[in-house]
N, C-alpha and C positions, 0 to 999 in steps of 0.2 A: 665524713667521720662523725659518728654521735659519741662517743667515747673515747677516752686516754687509750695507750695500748698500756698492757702492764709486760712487765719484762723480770724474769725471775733470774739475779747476780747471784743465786747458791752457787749453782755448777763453776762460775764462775771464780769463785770463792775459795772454791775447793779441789778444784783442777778436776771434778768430774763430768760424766757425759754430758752432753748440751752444754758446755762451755764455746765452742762453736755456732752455736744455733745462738746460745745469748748475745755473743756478738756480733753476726746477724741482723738481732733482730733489735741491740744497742744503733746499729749503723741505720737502720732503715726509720725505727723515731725518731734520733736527731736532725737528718736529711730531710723528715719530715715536718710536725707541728715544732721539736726541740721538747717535748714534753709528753713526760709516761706516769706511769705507776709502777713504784720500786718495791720488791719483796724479794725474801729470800738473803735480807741485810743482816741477820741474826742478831739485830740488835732485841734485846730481851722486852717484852711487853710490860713487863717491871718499870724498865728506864721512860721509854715515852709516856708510861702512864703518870710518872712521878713527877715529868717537867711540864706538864699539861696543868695535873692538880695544883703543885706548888704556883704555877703560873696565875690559875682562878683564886688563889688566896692570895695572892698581891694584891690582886688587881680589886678587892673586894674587901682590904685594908679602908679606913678612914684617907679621905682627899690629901690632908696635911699630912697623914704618915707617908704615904707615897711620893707627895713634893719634897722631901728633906731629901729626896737621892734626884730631883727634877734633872735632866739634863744640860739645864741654862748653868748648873755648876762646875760641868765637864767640859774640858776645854776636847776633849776627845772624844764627844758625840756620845758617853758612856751614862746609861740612867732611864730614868722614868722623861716619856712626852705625854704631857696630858692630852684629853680629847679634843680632836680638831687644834693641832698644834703641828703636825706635820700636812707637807704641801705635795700635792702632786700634780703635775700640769696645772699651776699659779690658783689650785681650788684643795681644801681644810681634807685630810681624809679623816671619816668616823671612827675614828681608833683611838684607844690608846695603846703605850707598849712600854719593854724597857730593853733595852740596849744593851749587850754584852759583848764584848770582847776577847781578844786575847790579851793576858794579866800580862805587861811587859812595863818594864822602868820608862817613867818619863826621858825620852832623849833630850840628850845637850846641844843644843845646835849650834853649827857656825853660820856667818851670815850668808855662805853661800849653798849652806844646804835647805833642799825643796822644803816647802810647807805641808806638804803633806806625811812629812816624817813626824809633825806634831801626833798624828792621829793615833803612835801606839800612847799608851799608858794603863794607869788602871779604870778597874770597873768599880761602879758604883754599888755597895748590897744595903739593903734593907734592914735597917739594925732590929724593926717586930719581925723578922720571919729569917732568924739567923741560919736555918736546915737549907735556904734556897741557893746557897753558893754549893754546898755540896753536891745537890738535886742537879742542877744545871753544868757544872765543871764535867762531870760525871757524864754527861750526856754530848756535851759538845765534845767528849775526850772520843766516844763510841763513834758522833757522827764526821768526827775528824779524822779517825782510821777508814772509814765506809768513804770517806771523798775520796781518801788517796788511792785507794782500790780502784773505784770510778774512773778517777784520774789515766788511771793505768790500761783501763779496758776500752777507754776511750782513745787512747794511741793506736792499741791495738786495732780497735773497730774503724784505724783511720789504715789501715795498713801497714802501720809504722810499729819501729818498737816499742816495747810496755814502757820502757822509761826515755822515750824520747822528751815528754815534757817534765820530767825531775829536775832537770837545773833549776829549772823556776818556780818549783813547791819544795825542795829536798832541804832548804833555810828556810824560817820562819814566813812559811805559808801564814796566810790571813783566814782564821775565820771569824763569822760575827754572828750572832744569834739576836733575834727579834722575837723574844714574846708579849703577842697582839692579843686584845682584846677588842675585838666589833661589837658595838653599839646601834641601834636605831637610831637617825638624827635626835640630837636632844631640841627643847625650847629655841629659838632664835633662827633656827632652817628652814628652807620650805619641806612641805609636807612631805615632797616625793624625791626630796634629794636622800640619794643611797649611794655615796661614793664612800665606801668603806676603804679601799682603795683605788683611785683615779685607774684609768687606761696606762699600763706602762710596760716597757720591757727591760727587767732585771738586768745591773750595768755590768755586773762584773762576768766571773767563767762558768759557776755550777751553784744550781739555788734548790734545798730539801724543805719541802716544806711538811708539815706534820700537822694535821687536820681533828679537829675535836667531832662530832658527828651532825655538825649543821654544816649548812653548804653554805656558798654562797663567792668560791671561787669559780672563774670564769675564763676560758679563753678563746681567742679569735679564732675561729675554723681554717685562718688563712693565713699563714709564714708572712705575707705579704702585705697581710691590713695596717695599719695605720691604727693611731689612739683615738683617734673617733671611733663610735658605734660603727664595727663592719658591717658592709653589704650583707657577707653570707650569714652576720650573726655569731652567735658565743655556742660552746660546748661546753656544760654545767660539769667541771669535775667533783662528780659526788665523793663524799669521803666513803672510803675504802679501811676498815678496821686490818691493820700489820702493816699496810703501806704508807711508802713516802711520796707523794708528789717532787718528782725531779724536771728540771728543767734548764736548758742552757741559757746563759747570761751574751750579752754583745760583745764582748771582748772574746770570750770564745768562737762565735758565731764568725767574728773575723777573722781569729786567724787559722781558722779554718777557709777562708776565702768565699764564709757564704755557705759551703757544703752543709754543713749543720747551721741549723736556724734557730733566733732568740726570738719568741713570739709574744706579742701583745696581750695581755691578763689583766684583770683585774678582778675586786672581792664587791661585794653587792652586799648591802649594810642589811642585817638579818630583820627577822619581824620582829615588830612590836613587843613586847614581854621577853627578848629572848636574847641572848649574846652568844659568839663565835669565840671561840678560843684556837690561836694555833702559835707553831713554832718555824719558824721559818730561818733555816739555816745556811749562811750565803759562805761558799767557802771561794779563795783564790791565791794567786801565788805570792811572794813576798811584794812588798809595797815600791820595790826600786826593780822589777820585774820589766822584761819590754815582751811584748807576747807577739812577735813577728810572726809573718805567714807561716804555716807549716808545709813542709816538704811532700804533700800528698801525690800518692802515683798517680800518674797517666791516667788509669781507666776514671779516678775521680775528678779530677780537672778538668776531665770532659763532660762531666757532669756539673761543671758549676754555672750558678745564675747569672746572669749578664750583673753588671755594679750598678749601685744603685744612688741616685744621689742620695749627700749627706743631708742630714736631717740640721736645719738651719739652729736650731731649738735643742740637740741635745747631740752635739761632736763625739767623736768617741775618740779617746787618745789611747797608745799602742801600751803606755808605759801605766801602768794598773794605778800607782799612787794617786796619778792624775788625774786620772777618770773617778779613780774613790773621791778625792777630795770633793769636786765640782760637783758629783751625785749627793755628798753633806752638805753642803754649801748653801744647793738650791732648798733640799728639804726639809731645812732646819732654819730658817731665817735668824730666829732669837741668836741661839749657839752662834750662826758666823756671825754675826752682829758686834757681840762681845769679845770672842776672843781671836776672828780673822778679819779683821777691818784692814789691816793693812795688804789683806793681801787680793788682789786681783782673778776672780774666776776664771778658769780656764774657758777659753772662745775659740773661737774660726772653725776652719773647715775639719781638723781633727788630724789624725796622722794616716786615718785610709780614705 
């Protein structure tokens, strides 16, 4: 494969022809890399264009204007990470970004509810660039209806019903938005480090990512590679102007039993003189959610991959909160430092 497949969700949209054939051709990308080019989303060229710009005028605010929202204030991962301050596989990625949420009241805990119910609350905004709450709310509102659609067609493209996975999105689904900024290593690097972001695969169920028109995302040609440099090598997904970069997350990949795949990616830090802008939008179901197998027919379970062992380095646990927290935990060192010190990472073999 030298290329994404792109897969057009209008028909699907709109209950017209090729609603069939998109799902199709939904079931045979996931099965496959877990990773396409989405169009046909009717989100307005308007909207992505305006969380992109507003995104490059943050990021291109003064150092100290952008630290007053730093994330080391949020006890709920919500805000600006300066550059080389997030971790991926225990090495700096060249990024900066900021963290958005869904707006929810800090919860009241008792002592025996999970820690990972800290993580709703609010977001952090920018008091120089007050338009960017509205820019962004606006957009996560668009790509929050387009998941649930997704959601839906991915039941279906499992043979099951369109709302077989609603219990578990149909209350206060999770989403979270990342707007990145890639950088060239700065001073103090070696010359050829370009981990803009490390080797990883996305923890949670469905990840949209929204690309500016430099490249520099990348993924493994093989379902089955590892975060090392694969064997068969990378497939450069070039940005494509109306499309979303889609792709499955592990907690999906699970319980689906494998059948759809969470594949290995990473972003490769841009040249010299030049920066990468994107929006990367990770949606999943409520945070006290358990994502157990799903009930796929016969013809699919004969299709599925033999199990594989767990990865000693990164468990997956069934129940979403706990897999979110431990993916904050590791990548944010500062933030769990200050305000989860008492609590314990999730470890061992995982729950599959």
């Amino acid at each position: 494969m030298a290329a994404l497949p792109t897969l057009d969700i209008g028909p699907y949209r709109t209950g017209g022809p090729g609603r069939a054939a998109f799902l199709a051709a939904l079931r045979a990308a996931c099965h496959g890399l877990g990773f396409f080019y989405l169009t046909g989303h009717g989100i307005p060229p308007a909207t992505t264009a305006a969380v992109l710009a507003v995104s490059r005028e943050f990021f291109h605010l003064p150092e100290d204007v952008k630290l007053e929202i730093e994330n080391v204030h949020s006890p709920h991962f919500r805000g600006y990470t300066r550059l080389g301050h997030e971790i991926t596989r225990d090495n700096p990625d060249i990024r900066e970004q900021i963290d958005v949420g869904d707006e929810r009241p800090v919860r009241q805990l008792g002592p025996h509810d999970p820690p990972y119910l800290r993580l709703d609350g609010p977001n952090q905004w920018p008091a120089a660039l007050p338009r960017m709450r509205e820019i962004v709310d606006a957009y996560m509102a668009e790509l929050g209806r387009l998941a649930r659609t997704l959601v839906h067609a991915f039941a279906e493209s499992l043979g099951l019903a369109a709302d077989q996975l609603d219990p578990r999105f149909a209350v206060d689904p999770r989403s979270h938005l990342k707007l990145i900024r890639y950088l060239p290593a700065p001073a103090g690097f070696a010359a050829d480090y370009d981990q803009g972001v490390g080797a990883h695969k996305d923890g949670g169920f469905v990840t949209f990512v929204l690309q500016d028109d430099t490249g520099g995302l990348q993924v493994a040609r093989s379902p089955q590679a590892g975060t090392d440099v694969p064997a068969d090598g990378w497939i450069d997904v070039t940005p494509v102007p109306g499309t979303f970069v889609v792709n499955i997350g592990e907690m999906f990949e699970l319980a689906t039993q494998r059948y759809y795949r969470a594949t290995v990616h990473r972003v490769v830090s841009p040249p010299a003189g030049t920066e990468r802008v994107s929006a990367a939008f990770f949606f999943g179901p409520h945070l006290s959610a358990t994502l157990a197998p799903l009930p796929l027919p016969e013809e699919l379970r004969r299709q599925l991959p033999p199990s594989a062992p767990p990865d000693p380095r990164n468990p997956i646990f069934a129940e979403h909160g706990v897999n979110t927290l431990k993916s904050w935990l590791r990548s944010h060192p500062e933030v769990a430092r200050r305000y989860y010190s008492d609590v314990e990472a999730p470890a061992g073999r995982g729950a599959y």
